[in-house]
C-alpha positions, 0 to 999 in steps of 0.5 A, a space after each residue: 250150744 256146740 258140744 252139748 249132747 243132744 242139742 242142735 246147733 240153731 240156725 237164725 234165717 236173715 229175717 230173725 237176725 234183722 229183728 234181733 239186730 233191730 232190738 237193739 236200737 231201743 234205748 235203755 236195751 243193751 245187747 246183752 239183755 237182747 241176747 239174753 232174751 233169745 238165750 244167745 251169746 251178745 258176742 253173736 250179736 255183735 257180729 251181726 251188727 257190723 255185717 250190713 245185711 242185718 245191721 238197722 239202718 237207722 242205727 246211731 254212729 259208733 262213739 269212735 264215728 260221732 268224735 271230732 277229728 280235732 283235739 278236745 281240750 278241757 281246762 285243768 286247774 292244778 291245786 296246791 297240796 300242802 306238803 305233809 312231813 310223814 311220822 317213820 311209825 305207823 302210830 305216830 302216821 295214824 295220829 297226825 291223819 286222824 287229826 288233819 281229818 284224813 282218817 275218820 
């Protein structure tokens, strides 16, 4: 808004930005569609948020909060592909892929 000729700039009272803030505890709400709402920047939003006077307090823990301090492994199975001698034209590469099934 700021640089726009004839627009003021707006002013949220601490109750409004407690409401917005709280919108974005629904599930399936994004701030960018809260934001959008009221034709403001999700960036204000945001900002709000980590400041604890209008951030919800029943708010869910940051992804970065709700990890374990430990590590998390996952297994991992390596499969063996079978090694592929490539043709030196471009023809000849196209023919042998169509005919493994890589190219369809």
């Amino acid at each position: 808004m700021a640089g726009k000729k004839g627009l003021k700039k707006r002013v949220w009272s601490d109750d409004e930005k407690r409401t917005i803030c709280a919108q974005t505890l629904t599930p399936g709400v994004s701030v960018a569609l809260v934001a959008r709402r009221y034709s403001m920047n999700a960036n204000l939003i945001f900002k709000w948020l980590k400041d604890p006077r209008f951030a919800p307090k029943e708010s869910a823990p940051s992804p970065e909060e709700s990890m374990p301090l430990d590590g998390v492994f996952l297994p991992v199975e390596i499969a063996r592909v079978p090694s592929l001698t490539l043709p030196t034209c471009f023809h000849e590469f196209h023919r042998v892929c169509r005919a493994r099934g890589v190219l369809e």
